[in-house]
Backbone as a chain_set.jsonl record, in Angstrom:
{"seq": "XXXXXXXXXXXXXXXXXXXXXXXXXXXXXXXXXXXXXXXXXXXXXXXXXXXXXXXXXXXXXXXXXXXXXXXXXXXXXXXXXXXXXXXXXXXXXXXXXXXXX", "coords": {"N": [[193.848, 220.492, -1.732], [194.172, 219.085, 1.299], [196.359, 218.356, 4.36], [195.883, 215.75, 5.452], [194.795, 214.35, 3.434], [196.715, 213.888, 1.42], [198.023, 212.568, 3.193], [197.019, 210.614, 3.459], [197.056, 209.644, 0.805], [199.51, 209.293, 0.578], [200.132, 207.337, 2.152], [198.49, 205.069, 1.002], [200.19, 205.27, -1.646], [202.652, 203.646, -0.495], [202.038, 201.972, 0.826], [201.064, 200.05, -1.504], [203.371, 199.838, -2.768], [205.923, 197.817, -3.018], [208.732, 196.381, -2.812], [209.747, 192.696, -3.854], [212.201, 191.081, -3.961], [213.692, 188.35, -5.892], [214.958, 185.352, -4.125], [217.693, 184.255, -3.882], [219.427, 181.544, -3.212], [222.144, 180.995, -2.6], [223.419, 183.09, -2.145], [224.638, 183.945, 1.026], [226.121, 182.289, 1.049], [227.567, 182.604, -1.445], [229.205, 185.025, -0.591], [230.472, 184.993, 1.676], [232.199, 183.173, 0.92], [233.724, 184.785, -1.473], [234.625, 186.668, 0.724], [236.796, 184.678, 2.222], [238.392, 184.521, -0.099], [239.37, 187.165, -0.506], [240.435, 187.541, 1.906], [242.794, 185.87, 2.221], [244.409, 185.624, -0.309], [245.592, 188.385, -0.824], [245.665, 190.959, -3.56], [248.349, 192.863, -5.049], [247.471, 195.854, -5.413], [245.494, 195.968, -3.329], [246.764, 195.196, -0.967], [249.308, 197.252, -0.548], [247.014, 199.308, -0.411], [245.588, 198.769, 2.175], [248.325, 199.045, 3.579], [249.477, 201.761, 3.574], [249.823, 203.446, 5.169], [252.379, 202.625, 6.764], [253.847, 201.957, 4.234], [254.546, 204.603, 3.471], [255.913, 205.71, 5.735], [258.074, 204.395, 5.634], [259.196, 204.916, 3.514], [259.141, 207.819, 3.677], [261.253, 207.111, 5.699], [263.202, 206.139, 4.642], [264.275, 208.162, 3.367], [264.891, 210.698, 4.873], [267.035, 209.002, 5.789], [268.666, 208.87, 4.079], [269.373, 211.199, 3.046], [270.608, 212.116, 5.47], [273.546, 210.796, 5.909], [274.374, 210.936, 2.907], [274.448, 214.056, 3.69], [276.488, 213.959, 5.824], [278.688, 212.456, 4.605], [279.406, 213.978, 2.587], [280.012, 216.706, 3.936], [282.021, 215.444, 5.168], [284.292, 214.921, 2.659], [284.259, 217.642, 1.769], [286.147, 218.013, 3.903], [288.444, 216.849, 3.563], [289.062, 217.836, 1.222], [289.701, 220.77, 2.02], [291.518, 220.349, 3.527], [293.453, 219.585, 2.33], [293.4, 221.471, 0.248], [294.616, 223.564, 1.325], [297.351, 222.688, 2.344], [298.697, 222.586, 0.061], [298.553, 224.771, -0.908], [299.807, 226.661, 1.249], [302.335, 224.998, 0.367], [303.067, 225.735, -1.871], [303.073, 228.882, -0.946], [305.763, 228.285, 0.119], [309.061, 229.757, 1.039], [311.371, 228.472, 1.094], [311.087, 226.578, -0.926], [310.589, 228.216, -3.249], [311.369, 229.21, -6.171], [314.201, 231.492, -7.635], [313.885, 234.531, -10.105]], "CA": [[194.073, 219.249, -1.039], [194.806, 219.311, 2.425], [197.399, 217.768, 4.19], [195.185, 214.756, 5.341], [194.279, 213.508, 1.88], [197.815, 213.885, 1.072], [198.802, 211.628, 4.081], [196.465, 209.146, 3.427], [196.557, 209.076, -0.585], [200.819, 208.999, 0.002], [200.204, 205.915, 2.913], [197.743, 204.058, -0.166], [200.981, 204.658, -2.841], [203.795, 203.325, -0.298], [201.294, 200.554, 0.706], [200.701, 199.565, -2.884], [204.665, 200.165, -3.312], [206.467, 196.534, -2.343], [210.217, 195.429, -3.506], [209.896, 191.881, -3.633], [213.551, 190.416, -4.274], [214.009, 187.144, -5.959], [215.909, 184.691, -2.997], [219.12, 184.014, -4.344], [219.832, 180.551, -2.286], [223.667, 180.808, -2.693], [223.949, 184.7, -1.587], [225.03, 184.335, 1.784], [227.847, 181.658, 1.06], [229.054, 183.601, -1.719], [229.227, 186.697, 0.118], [231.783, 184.437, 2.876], [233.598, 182.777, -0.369], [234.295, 186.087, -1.667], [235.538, 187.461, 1.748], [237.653, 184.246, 2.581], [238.955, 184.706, -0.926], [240.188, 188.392, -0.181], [241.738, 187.266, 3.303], [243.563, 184.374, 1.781], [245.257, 185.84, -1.4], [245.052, 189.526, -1.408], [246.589, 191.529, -4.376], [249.633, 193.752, -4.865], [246.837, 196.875, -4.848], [244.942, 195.407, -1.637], [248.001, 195.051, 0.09], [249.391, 198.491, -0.707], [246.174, 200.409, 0.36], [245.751, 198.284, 3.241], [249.757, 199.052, 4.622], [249.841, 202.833, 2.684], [250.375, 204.515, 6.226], [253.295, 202.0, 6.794], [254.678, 202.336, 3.07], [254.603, 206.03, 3.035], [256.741, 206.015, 6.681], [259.334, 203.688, 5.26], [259.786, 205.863, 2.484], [260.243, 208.606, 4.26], [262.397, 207.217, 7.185], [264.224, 206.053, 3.743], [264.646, 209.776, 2.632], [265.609, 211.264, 5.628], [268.115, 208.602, 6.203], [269.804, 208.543, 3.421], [269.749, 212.689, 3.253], [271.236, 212.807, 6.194], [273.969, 209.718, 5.638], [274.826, 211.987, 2.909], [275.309, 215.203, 4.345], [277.908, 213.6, 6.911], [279.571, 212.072, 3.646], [279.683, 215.164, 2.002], [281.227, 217.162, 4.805], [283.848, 214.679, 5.752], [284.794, 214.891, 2.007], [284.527, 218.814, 1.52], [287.092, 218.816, 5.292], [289.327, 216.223, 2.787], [289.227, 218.78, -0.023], [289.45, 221.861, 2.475], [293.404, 220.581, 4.086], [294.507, 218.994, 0.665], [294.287, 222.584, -0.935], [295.204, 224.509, 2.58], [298.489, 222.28, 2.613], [299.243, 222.609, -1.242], [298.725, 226.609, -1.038], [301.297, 226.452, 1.992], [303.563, 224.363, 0.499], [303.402, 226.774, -2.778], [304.251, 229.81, -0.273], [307.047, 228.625, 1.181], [310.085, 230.275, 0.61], [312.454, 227.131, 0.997], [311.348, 226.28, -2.133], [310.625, 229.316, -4.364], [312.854, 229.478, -6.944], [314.474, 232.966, -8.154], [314.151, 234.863, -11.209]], "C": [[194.686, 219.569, 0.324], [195.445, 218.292, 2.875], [196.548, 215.963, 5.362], [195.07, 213.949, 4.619], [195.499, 213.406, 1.682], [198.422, 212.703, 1.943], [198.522, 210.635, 3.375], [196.814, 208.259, 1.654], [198.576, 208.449, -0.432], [200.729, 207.717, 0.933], [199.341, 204.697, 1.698], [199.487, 204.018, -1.414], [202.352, 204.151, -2.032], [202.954, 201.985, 0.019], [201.316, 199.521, -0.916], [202.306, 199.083, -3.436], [205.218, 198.528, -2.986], [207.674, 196.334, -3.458], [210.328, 193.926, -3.322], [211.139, 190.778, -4.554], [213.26, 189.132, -4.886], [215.263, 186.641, -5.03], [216.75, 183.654, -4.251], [219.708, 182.445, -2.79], [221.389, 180.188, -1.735], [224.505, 182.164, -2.529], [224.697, 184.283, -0.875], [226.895, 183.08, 1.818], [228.767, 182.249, 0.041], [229.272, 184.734, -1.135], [230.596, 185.848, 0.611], [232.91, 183.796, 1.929], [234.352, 183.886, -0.595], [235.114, 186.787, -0.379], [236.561, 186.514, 1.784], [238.387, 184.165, 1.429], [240.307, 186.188, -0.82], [241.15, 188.16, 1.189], [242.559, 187.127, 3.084], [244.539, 184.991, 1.038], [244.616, 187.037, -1.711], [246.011, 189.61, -2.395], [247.116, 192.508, -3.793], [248.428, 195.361, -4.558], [246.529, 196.556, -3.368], [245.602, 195.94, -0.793], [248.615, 196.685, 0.15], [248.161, 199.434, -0.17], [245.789, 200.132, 1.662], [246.963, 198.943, 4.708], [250.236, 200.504, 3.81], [250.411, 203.623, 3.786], [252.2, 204.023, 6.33], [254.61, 202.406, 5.81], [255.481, 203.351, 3.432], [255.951, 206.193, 4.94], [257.928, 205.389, 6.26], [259.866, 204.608, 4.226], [260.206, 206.933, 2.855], [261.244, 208.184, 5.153], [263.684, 207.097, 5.798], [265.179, 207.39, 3.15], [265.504, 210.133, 3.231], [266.955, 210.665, 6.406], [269.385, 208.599, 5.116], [270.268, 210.133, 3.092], [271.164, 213.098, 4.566], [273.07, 212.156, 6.34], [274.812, 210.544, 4.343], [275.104, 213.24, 2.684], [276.126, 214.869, 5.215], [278.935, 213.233, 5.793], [280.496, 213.266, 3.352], [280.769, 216.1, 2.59], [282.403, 216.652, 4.859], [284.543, 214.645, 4.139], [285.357, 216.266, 1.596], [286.107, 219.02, 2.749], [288.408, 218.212, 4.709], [289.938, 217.102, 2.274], [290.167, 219.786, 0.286], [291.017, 221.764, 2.845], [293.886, 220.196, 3.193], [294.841, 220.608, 0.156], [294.562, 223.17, 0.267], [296.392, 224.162, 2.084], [299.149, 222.593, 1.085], [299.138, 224.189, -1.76], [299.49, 227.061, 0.002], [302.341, 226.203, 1.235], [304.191, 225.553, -0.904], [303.919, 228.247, -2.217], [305.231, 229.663, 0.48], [308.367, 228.861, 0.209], [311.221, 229.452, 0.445], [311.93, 226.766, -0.409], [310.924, 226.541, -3.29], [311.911, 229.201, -4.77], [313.382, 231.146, -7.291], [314.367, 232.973, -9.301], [315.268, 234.893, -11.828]], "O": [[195.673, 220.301, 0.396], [195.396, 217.251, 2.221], [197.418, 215.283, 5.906], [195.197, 212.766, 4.937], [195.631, 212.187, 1.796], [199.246, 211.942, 1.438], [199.292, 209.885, 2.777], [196.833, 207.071, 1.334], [198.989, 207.492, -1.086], [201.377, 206.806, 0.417], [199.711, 203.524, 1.679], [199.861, 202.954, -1.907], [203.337, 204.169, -2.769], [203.264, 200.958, -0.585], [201.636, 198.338, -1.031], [202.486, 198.211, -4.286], [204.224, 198.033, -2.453], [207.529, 196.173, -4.669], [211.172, 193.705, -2.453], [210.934, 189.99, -5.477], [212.321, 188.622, -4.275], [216.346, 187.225, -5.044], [216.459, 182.776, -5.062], [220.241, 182.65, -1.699], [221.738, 179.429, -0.831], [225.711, 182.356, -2.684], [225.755, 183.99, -1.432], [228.028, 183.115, 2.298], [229.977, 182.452, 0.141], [229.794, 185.473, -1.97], [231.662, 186.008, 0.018], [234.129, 183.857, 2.086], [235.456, 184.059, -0.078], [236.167, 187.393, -0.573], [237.608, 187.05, 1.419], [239.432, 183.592, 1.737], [241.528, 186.203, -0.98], [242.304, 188.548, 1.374], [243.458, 187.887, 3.444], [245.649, 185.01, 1.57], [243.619, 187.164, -2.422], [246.978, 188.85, -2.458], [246.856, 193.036, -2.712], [248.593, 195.937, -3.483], [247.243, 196.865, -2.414], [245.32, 196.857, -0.022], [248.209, 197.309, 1.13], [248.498, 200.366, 0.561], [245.613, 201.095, 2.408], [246.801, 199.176, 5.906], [251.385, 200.464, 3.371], [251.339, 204.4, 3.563], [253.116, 204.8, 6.06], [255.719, 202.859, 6.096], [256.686, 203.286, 3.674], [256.83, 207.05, 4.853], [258.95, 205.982, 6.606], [261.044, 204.965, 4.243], [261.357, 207.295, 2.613], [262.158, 208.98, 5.372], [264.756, 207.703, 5.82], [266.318, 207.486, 2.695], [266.671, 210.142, 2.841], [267.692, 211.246, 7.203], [270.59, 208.402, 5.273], [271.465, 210.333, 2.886], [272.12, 213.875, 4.586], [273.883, 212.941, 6.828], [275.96, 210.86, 4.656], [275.811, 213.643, 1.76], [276.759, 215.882, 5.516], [280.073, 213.667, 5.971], [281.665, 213.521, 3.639], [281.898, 216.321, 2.153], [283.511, 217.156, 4.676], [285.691, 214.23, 4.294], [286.509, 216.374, 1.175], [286.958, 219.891, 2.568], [289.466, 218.723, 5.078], [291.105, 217.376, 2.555], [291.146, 220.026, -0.421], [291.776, 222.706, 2.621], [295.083, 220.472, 3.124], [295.94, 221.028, -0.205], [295.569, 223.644, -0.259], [296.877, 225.009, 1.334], [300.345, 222.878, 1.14], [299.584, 224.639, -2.815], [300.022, 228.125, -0.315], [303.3, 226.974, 1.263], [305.314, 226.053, -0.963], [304.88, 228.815, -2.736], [305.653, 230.462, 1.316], [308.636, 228.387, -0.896], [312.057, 229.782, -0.396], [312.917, 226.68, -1.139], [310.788, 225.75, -4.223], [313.012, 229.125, -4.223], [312.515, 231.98, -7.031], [314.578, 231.943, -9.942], [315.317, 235.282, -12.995]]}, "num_chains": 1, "name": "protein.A"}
C-alpha cells in the first residue's frame, strides 16, 4: 500500500467518523450557575488553596516571630539567673560573714 491509498482510505474513515453531541439546552446557564455558585460561597478547602501562598507566610512570619520574642525572653531571664547566683557566690565568699571552726 502506498502512502496515497493510505491518505485517501484514512480521509474516507475520518470523513465517515462524526461526534454528534446531544444539545443540552440548559448547559451554558448551568456552567454560569455553577461558577456564580463558587464565587458566592466558596468552601473552607477553596479558600485555603486559593490564599495557600498567604497562609503559609503568616505562619511563618508567626514562627519566626515568636522564635525570636523568645530568644530575647530567654536571655533577659538566663542575665536574671546569671547576677542572682554571681551575687549569692559573693556573698558566700565573704569573709565578714564566714564563721570559724
Amino acid at each position: 500500500m502506498n502512502s496515497s491509498d493510505s491518505d485517501k482510505s484514512l480521509s474516507r474513515a475520518l470523513a465517515d467518523w462524526r461526534v454528534a453531541p446531544a444539545r443540552d439546552p440548559q448547559f451554558r446557564p448551568g456552567v454560569w450557575a455553577r461558577i456564580a455558585s463558587i464565587q458566592t460561597n466558596p468552601t473552607w478547602g477553596g479558600y485555603l488553596r486559593a490564599h495557600v501562598a498567604l497562609l503559609t507566610g503568616a505562619v511563618a512570619l508567626a514562627i519566626v516571630a515568636g522564635a525570636w520574642t523568645g530568644r530575647g525572653q530567654a536571655r533577659q531571664r538566663v542575665e536574671v539567673e546569671r547576677t542572682a547566683l554571681a551575687t549569692a557566690y559573693v556573698r558566700a565568699l565573704d569573709a565578714r560573714v564566714m564563721r570559724g571552726p
